[in-house]
C-alpha positions in Angstrom: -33.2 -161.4 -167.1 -29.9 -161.5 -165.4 -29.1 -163.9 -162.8 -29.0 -160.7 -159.9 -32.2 -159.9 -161.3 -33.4 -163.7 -161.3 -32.5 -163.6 -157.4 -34.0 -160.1 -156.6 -37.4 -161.2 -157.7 -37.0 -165.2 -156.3 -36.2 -163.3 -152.6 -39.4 -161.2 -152.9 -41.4 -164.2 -154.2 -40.4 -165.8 -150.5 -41.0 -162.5 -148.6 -37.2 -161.7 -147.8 -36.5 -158.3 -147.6 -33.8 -157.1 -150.5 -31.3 -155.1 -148.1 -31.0 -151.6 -149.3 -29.1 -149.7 -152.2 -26.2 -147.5 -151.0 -28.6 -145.0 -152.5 -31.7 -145.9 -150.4 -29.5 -146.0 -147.8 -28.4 -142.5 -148.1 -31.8 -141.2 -148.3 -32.8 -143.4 -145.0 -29.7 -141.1 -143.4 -30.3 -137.5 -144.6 -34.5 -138.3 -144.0 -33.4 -139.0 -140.5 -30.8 -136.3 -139.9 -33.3 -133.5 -141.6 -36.4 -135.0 -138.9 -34.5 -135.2 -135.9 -34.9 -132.0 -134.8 -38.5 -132.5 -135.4 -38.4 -135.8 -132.6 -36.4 -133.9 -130.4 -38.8 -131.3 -130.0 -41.8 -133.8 -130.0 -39.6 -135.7 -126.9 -38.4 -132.1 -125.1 -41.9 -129.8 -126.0 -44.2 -132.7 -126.0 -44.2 -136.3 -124.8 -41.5 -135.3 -121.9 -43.9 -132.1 -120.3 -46.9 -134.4 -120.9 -45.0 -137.6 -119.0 -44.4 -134.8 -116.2 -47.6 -133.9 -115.5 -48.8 -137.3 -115.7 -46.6 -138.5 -112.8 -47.8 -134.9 -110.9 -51.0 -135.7 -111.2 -50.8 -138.1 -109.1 -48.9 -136.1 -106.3 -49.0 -133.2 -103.5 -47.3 -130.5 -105.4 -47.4 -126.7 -104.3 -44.5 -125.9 -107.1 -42.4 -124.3 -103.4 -42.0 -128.4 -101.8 -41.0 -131.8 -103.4 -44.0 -133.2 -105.1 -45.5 -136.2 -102.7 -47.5 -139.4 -104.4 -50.8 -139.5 -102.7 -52.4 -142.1 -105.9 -55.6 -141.0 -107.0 -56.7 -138.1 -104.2 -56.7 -135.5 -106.8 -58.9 -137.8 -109.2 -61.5 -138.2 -106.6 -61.5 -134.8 -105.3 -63.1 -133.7 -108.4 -66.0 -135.6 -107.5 -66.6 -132.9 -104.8 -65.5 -130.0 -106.0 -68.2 -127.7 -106.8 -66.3 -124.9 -108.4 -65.1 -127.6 -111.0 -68.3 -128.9 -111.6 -69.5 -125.4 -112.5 -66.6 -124.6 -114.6 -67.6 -127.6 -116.9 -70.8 -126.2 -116.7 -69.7 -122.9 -117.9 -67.3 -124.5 -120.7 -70.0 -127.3 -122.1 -72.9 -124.1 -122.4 -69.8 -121.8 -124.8 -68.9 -125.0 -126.6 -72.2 -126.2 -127.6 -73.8 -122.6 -128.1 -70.4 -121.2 -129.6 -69.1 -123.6 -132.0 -72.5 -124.1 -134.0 -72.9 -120.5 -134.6 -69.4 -120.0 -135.4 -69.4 -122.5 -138.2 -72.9 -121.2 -139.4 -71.5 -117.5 -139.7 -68.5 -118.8 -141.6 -70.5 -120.9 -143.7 -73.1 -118.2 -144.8 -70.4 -115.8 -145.4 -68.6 -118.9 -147.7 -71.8 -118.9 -149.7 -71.8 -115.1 -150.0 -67.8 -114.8 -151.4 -68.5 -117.4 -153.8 -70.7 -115.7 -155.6 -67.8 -114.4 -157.0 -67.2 -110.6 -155.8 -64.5 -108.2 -157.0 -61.7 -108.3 -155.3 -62.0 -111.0 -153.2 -58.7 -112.0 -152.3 -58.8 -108.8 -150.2 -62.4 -109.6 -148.2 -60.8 -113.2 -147.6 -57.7 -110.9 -145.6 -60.3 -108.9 -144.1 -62.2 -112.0 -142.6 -59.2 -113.7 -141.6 -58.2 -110.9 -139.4 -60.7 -111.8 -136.5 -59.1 -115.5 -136.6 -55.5 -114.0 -135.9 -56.7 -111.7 -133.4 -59.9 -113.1 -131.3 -57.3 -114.5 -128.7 -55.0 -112.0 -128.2 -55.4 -109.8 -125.2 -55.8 -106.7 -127.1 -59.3 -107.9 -128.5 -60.4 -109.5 -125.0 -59.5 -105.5 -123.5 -61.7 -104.1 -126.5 -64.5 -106.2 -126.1 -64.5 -105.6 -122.4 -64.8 -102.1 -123.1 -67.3 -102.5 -126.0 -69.6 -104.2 -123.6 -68.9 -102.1 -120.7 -71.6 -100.2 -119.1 -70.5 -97.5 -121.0 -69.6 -99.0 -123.6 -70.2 -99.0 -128.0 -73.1 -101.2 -127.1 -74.8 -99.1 -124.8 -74.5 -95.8 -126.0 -76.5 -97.2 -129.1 -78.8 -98.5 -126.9 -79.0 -95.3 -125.7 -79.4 -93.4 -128.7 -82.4 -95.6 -129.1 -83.8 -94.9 -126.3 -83.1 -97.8 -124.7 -81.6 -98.3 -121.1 -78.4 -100.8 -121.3 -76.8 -103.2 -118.9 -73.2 -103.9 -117.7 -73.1 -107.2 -120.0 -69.7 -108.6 -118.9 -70.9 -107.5 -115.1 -74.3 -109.2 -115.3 -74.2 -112.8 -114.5 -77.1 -113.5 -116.8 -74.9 -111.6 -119.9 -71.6 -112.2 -119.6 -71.3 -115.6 -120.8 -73.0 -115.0 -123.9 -70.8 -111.2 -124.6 -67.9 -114.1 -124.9 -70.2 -116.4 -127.4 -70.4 -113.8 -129.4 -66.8 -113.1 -129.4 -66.0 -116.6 -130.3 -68.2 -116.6 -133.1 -66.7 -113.6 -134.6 -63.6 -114.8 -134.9 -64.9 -117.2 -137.9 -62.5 -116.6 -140.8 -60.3 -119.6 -140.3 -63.2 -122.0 -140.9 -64.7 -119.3 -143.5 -61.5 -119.8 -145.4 -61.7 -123.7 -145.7 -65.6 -123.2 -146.0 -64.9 -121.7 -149.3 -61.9 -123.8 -150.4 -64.8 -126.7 -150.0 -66.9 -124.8 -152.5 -64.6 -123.9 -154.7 -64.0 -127.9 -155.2 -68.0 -128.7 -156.3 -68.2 -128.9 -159.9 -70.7 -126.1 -161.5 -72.0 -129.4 -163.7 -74.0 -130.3 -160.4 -75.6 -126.9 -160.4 -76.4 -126.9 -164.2 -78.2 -130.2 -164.1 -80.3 -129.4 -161.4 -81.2 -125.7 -162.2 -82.2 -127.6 -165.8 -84.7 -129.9 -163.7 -86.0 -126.7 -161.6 -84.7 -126.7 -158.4 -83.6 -123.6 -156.7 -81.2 -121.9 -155.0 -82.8 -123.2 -151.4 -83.2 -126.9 -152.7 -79.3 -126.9 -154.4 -78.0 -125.8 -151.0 -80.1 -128.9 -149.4 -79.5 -131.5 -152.2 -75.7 -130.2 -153.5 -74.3 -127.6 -151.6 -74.5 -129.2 -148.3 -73.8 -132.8 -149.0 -70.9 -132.5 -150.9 -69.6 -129.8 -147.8 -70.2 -132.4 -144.5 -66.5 -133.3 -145.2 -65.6 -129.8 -144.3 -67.9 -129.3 -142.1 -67.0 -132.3 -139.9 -63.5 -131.2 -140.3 -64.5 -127.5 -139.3 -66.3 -129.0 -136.3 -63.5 -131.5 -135.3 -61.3 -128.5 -134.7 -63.3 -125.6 -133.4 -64.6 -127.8 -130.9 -61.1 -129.0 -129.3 -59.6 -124.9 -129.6 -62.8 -123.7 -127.9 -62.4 -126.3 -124.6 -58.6 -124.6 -125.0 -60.4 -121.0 -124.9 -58.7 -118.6 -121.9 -57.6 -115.4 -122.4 -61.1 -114.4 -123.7 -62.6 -114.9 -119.8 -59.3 -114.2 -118.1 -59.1 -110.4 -119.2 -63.0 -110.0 -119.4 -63.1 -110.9 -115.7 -59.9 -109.6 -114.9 -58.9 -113.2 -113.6 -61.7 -114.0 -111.4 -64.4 -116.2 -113.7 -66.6 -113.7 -112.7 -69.3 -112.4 -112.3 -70.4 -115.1 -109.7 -68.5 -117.6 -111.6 -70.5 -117.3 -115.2 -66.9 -116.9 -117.2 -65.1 -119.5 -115.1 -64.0 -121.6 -118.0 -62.4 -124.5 -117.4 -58.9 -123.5 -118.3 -59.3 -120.7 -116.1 -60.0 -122.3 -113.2 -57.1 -124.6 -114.2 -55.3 -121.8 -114.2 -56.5 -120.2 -110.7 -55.6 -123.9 -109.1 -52.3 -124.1 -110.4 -50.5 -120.7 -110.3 -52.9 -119.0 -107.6 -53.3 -121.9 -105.1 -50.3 -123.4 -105.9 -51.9 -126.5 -106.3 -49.8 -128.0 -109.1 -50.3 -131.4 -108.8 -54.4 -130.8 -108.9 -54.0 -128.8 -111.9 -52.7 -131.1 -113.3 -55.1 -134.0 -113.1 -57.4 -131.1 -114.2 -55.2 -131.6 -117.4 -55.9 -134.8 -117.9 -59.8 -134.4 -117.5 -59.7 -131.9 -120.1 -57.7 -134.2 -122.6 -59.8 -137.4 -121.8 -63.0 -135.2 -122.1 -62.0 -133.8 -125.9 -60.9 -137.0 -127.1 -64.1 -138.7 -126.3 -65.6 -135.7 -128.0 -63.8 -136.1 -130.5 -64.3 -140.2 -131.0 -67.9 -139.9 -130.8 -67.5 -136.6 -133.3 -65.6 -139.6 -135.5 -68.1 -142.2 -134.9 -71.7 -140.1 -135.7 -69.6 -138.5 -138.9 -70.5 -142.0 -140.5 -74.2 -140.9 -140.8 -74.0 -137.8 -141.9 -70.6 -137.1 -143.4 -70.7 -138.1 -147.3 -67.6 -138.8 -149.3 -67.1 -139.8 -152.9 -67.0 -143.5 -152.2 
């Protein structure tokens, strides 16, 4: 070994740090020059805005005067506001009700494309579509006008004989017409869904269809342990974009959270206090109760995965 060499290896032996090749060196610089638009926009688009409303969240804003500190008023106003209270309300009952069925719709329909169709690339494009489009305005007018009192679903009803209601009008209904909208949109998580099955190995199946078990007992006892990963993962993410849900209630009730409050989401209301009242530096405590609120969520989503998610290990 050459003496260089001898001197290399005795300075890692004693934990000093070899100072970097001209090479290395010029790697370190074009890395950083190709990610710095990348940290700029993280500073400008993300960390900046998010340091903003922070700070506001603790003022008197009305977005016309000079924001004005007033500490924690807008934290402890929440405590009385019973319009927020039933917004959380509102968004906990379309999480909870929403996301489950969601995920089993996708899954089921995973099962179903696996079984290996012709031309499936094209039903996987077909699926997808609701994913792309479920949040766009266009889908939110259509499904106001699906569910309308004269609506698709009502002129069945009537050609059944069967007297319909004003579901996005009804109190009772139109929560649940927006449920069903979220669950429709289901080919995002369909797609990983079947990306997860594609990954179990067909020896599993084999063995077990040799010992007798059936299609019922592989789903239990293969199919569904081998998935939780993607599940977990599935769940992790549908929960956070369905506290984000807006447009969906803001176009069904033209704004309003109506009727008698049953679509007021908790981004809506958001909404109505920040660019309706003009009550910016509420809204945006709001903010912060909605990202404190998902990422506990989310850490106790992390903490139960341990007894039910299975990995390889």
């Amino acid at each position: 070994m050459s003496a260089l060499g001898e001197l290399a290896t005795l300075r890692r032996a004693k934990g000093v740090r070899a100072r970097p090749s001209p090479v290395e060196q010029g790697d370190n610089k074009a890395a950083a020059f190709f990610l710095a638009p990348w940290f700029a926009g993280l500073a400008l688009i993300t960390i900046g805005p998010m340091a903003a409303s922070l700070y506001l969240s603790f003022t008197d804003y009305s977005l016309l005067d000079a924001p004005e500190w007033i500490g924690l008023e807008n934290y402890l106003g929440m405590l009385g506001d019973e319009r927020l209270l039933v917004s959380l309300r509102v968004t906990f009952v379309y999480v909870f009700v929403s996301v489950p069925l969601q995920l089993a719709a996708a899954l089921a329909l995973a099962l179903f494309l696996d079984r290996g169709l012709r031309g499936l690339a094209i039903y996987r494009s077909v699926y997808y579509l609701p994913s792309l489009l479920g949040g766009s305005v266009a889908i939110a007018i259509l499904w106001r006008q699906i569910f309308g009192t004269s609506g698709l679903i009502n002129q069945l009803l009537a050609a059944l004989g069967v007297q319909g209601e004003g579901w996005v009008s009804h109190p009772d209904y139109a929560l649940g017409t927006l449920v069903v909208l979220n669950v429709w949109t289901f080919g995002a998580p369909m797609i990983i869904f079947l990306a997860g099955l594609r990954q179990i190995p067909e020896t599993y199946y084999e063995a077990s269809a040799i010992d007798g078990a059936g299609r019922l007992r592989q789903f239990r006892s293969i199919t569904l342990p081998l998935l939780t990963p993607i599940v977990f993962f599935n769940l992790v993410l549908q929960v956070i974009g369905a506290f984000q849900s807006f447009t969906q209630a803001f176009v069904v009730s033209g704004g309003t959270g109506g009727p008698v409050d049953s679509t007021l989401f908790y981004t809506l209301y958001l909404y109505q206090t920040g660019f309706t009242n003009l009550d910016m530096g509420y809204a945006s405590a709001m903010a912060w109760l909605l990202l404190v609120i998902t990422g506990v969520l989310t850490a106790v989503n992390f903490l139960l995965s341990k007894y039910w998610v299975f990995y390889d290990d």
